[in-house]
N, C-alpha and C positions, 0 to 999 in steps of 0.2 A: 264569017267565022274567024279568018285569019287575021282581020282589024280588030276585034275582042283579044284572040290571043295577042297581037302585038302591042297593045294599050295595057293590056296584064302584064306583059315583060318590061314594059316604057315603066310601070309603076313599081316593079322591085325596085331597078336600077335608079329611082327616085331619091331626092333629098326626101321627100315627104313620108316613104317609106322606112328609109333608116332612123329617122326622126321618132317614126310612131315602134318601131322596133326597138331604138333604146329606150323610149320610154316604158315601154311594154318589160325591156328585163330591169330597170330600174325595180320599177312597182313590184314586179315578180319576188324577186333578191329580196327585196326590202321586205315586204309582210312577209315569204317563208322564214327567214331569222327571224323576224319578232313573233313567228306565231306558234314556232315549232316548241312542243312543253307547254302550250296553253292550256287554257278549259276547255274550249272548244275541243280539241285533241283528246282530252281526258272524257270529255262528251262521249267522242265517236269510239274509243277504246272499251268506255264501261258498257255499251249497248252491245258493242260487237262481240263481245264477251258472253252474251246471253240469246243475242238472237244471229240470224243470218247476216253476213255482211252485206249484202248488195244496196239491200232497202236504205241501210245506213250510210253506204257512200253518195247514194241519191239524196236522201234527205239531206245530208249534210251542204252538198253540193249546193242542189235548189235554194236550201236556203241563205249563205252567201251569196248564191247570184242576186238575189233578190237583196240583200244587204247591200252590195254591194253597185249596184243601179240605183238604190236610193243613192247612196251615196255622191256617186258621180254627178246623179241628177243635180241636187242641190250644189255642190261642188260646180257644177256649171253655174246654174241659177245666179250662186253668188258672183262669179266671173262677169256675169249679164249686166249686175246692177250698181256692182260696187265698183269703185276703181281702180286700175291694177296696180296701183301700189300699194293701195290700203289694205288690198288682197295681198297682195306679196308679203308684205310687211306683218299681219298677222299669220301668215304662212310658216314667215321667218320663225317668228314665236314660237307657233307653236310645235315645229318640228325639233326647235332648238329644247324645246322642252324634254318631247319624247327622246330626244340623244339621250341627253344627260339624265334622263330617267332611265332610259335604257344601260348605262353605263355606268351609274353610281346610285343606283335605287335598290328598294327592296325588289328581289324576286316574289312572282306571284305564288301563293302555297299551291302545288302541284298535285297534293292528299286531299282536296274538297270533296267532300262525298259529294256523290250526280246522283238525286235520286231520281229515278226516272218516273214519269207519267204513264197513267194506266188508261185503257179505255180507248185508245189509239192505236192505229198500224204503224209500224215500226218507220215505217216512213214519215209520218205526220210527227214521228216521238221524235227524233231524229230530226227533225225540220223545225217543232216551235220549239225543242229545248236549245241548239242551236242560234234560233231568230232572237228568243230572250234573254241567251247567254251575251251574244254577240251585241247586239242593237247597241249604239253608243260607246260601244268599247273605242280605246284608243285606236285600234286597228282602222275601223269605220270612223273614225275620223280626222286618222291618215289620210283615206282614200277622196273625201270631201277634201280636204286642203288640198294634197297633189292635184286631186283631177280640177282645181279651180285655177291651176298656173299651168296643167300640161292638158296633153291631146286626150280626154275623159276615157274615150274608145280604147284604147292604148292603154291608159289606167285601169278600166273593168277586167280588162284581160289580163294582163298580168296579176292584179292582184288576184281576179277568182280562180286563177292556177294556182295560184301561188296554195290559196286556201285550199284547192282541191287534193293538190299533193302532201298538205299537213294531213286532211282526214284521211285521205286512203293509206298513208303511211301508219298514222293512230291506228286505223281498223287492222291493215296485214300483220305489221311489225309489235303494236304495243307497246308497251312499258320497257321491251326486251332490248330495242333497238332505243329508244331514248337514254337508256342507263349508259348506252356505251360510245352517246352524244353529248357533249360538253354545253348544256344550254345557256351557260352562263357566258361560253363563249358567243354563240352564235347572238343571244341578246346584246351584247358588245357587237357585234360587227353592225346588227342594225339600228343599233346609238349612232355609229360610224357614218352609219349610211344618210341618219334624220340630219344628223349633222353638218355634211355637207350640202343634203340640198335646201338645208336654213341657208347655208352659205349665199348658195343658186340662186334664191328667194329673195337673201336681203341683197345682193347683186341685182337683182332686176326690179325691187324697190327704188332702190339709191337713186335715178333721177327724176323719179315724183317726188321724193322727197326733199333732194335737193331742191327743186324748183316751186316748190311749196315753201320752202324756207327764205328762200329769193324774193319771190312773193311777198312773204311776208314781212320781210326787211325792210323793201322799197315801197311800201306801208308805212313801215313807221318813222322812213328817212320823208 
């Protein structure tokens, strides 16, 4: 028993620990700013409005985790097959993308009516409107890009907190506590955020590509 505990304390005090820890508030930071004032959000406000919240913070949940494990998966997957700069390097892209969309783009309309689906327990409503709002969204495939350059486990986590604390904030607070949040600001911090780790990205491309270019020189010399 006392070799498990000391192997548990050997791994906080871990590089590999603090590692998976900042990556873990990276992700976190990063999808709450981009998610906070989403649909999703507007999802879990308009249900919670009409029925009990519990069901709704469950379904919400369940259903990002589940988004979000696809996501990582292939995000792995690609890390598996492709090479790491060619990963980094569309990494780069497309992070540097969502910055500058986050930062000088339209905001999304926050008024979308949610109609909700009948015939279902508020939990399943809650769950597939969620799973079809989300599926594909930038968010999701943020977490495919990061988790294909960082520690995946590290990225599930953080990001489905991150998702879990937009919904139950949606359900408790509402419309009441966004009004008197600057989401244009907080979508700015996480432009800030995409931003630099395009940086990170095209920093840990740079010597595949370098040496692909090399390559390709002493080729044609």
């Amino acid at each position: 028993m006392m070799e498990y505990f000391d192997s548990m304390l050997n791994f906080f005090h871990s590089t590999e620990f603090v590692q998976f820890s900042a990556t873990t508030s990276t992700s976190l930071i990063l999808i709450l700013a981009a998610e906070m004032g989403d649909k999703s959000q507007l999802v879990c406000m308009t249900l919670a409005s009409k029925h009990r919240p519990v069901p709704v913070i469950f379904g919400a949940i369940a259903a990002f985790a589940l988004l979000n494990t696809l996501a990582v998966i292939f995000g792995s997957a690609i890390s598996a097959w492709i090479p790491e700069y060619i990963v980094a390097s569309a990494v780069a892209v497309l992070f540097a993308v969502f910055g500058l969309f986050s930062l000088f783009g339209h905001e999304e309309n926050e008024d979308d009516e949610i109609i909700e689906k009948s015939g279902h327990s508020i939990f399943l409503t809650t769950f597939l409107m969620i799973t079809l709002a989300e599926f594909g969204d930038k968010t999701q495939l943020a977490v495919v890009a990061y988790s294909s350059t960082a520690n995946p486990y590290a990225v599930w986590l953080g990001s489905t907190l991150a998702l879990s604390i937009t919904s139950i904030l949606g359900v408790v607070a509402g419309r009441a506590l966004l009004q008197k949040i600057s989401l244009t600001y907080l979508h700015k911090i996480s432009g800030i955020i995409f931003l630099i780790l395009a940086v990170f990205a095209a920093h840990k491309a740079a010597p595949g590509i370098a040496s692909l270019i090399a390559e390709f020189i002493a080729k044609q010399g």
